[in-house]
Structure formats: structure tokens, C-alpha cells
C-alpha positions in Angstrom: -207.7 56.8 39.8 -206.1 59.4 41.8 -202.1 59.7 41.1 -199.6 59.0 44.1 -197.3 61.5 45.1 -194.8 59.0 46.3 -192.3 61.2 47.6 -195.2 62.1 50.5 -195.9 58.7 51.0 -196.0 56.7 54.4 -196.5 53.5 55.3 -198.6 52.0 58.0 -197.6 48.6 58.1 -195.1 45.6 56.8 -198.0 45.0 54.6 -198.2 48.2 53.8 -194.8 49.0 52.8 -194.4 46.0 50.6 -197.5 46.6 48.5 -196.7 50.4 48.4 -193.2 49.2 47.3 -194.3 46.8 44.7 -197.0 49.3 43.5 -194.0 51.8 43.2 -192.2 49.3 41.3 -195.5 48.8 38.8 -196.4 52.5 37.7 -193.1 53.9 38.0 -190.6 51.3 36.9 -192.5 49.3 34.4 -192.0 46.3 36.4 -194.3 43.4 36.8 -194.4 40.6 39.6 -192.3 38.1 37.6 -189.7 40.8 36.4 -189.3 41.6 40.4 -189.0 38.3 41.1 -186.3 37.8 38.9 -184.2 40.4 40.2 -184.8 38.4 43.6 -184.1 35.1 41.8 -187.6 33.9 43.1 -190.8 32.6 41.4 -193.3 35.6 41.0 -195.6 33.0 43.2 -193.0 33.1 46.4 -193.1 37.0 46.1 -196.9 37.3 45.7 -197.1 34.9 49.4 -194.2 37.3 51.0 -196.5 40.3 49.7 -199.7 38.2 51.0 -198.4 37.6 54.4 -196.0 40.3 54.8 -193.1 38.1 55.4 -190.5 39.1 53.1 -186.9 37.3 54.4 -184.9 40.6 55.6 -182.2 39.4 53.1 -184.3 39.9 49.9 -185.5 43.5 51.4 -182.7 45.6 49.4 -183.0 43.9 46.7 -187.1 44.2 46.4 -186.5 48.1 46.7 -183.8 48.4 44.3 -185.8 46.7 41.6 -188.9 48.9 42.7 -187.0 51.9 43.1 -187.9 52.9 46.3 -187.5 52.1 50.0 -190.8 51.6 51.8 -190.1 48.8 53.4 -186.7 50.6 55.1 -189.0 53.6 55.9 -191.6 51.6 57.6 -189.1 49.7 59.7 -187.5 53.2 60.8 -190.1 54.5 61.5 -191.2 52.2 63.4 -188.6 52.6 65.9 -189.4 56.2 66.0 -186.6 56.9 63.8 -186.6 59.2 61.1 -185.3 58.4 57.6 -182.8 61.0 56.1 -180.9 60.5 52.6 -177.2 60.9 52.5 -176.6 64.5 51.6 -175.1 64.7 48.4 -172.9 68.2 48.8 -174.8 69.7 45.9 -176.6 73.1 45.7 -180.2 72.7 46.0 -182.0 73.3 43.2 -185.2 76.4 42.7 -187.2 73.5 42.4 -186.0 72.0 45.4 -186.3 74.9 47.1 -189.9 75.9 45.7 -191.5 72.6 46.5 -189.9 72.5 50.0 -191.6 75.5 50.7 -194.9 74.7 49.2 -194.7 71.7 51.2 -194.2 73.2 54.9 -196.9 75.5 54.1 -199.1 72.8 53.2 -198.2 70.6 56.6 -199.1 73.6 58.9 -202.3 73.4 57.3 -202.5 70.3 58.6 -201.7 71.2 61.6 -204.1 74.2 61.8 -207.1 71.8 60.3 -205.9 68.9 62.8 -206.4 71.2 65.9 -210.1 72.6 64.4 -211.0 68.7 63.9 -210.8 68.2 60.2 -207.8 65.8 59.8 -206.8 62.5 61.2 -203.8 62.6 64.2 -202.0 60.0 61.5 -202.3 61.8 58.3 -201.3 65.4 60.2 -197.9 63.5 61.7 -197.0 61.3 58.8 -196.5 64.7 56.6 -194.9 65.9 60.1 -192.7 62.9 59.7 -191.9 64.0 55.4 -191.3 67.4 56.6 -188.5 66.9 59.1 -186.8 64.1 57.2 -186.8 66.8 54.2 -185.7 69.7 56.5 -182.7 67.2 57.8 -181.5 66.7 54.3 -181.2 69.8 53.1 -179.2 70.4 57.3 -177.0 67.7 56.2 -176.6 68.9 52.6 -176.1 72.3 53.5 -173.3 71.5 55.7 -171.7 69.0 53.3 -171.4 72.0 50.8 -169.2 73.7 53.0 -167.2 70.8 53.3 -163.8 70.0 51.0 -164.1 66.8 49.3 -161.8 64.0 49.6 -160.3 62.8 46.3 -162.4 59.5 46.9 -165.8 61.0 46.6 -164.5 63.2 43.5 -163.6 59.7 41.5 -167.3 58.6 42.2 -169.3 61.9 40.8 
């Protein structure tokens, strides 16, 4: 079994999403089906038909991704809409790592890019990392201004 990057991650489809989310919530979280469902306060057999039919009430959305630990389900539905999804920037210096792995990254989706025009990768697997790239690019915009910013006594109480 190949291991998921998740932070590259996109998904398709409601369907998608959920199982991607749920999965997330599995290898990364230690969570099973009935420990998700009872941060839901549902049966582990009402979340297994909203994963089955991919009908989740849009109520019990932020919940499911909190207890799974990350937001699939939100992504899908922006993206959707042909909206991208970009984190709140958090006003803190980026990291080497950050840094390094952003790098390594753009080089890796104009690869794609190059390999999509010669015929080698799919339209959808060249534009989903299109899609991680800029909503990594616009974090580290909005984080870069939000540096320069002062901050108010209210977000100093909550670091």
C-alpha cells in the first residue's frame, strides 16, 4: 500500500471527499467509524449510509472534519464552485522547511505541466496539483503580508 500525501490530495466528488476525509481520520487520527460517530453524536451505522450515499446533512460537515482532522469535504465543495481554498494566514515566518517543500513542489507541478503537453499525464491530475500550487502560493501572499502587519491586542491573547 502506497502512502498518501494528503496535503496534495484532491477530491473528485462528495463521495470522494467523505471517504478521503474518513480515511484521513483512520491512518492519521487513530479514529475508527464508531469513535467518529461519536463526535457526531450518531450511530457508526448513520455515518457508514451518509459515507455510502454521499449525503452527509451540511450541519454535521464541520464536525466530521474536525474529528478527522481535515477538510475534504470543504475543499471539494469550493472547488467545486471554481473557488480556491486558502488557510488563514497566520503572520508567522515561514519556515526552511516550508520554504524547501514549496519549491520542490512548483518544480514538480511544471513537470506536470511539461509531461501533460507531451501526452503523458491526465488534464485532471496536471490541474488538481495546479489547483495545490496556487492555494499554497496564496498562503504564503496572505502570510507574507500579515507579517508586515501590527497585531491587535486581540490576536496577541489568542497565540
Amino acid at each position: 500500500m502506497t502512502k498518501i500525501y494528503w496535503k496534495r490530495v484532491v477530491p473528485h466528488n462528495m463521495n470522494h471527499a467523505l471517504q478521503l476525509t474518513k480515511e484521513h481520520g483512520i491512518e492519521k487520527k487513530n479514529m475508527s467509524v464508531a469513535r467518529i460517530g461519536d463526535h457526531l453524536s450518531e450511530t457508526s451505522d448513520l455515518i457508514y449510509k451518509w459515507l455510502g450515499s454521499a449525503k452527509m446533512p451540511v450541519n454535521k460537515v464541520i464536525a466530521f472534519e474536525q474529528a478527522c482532522g481535515i477538510n475534504f469535504v470543504t475543499q471539494y465543495l469550493a472547488h467545486s464552485q471554481g473557488f480556491l481554498l486558502v488557510k488563514a494566514p497566520t503572520g508567522r515566518k515561514a519556515e526552511h522547511r516550508d520554504l524547501i517543500d514549496l519549491q520542490a513542489f512548483m518544480i514538480e507541478v511544471s513537470g506536470l505541466i511539461m509531461r501533460h503537453t507531451e501526452g503523458l499525464k491526465s488534464a485532471q491530475e496536471t490541474t488538481d496539483a495546479i489547483k495545490k500550487l496556487m492555494e499554497d502560493l496564496a498562503f504564503h501572499q496572505k502570510n507574507v503580508g500579515a507579517l508586515d502587519q501590527p497585531q491587535s491586542e486581540l490576536s496577541l491573547v489568542n497565540d
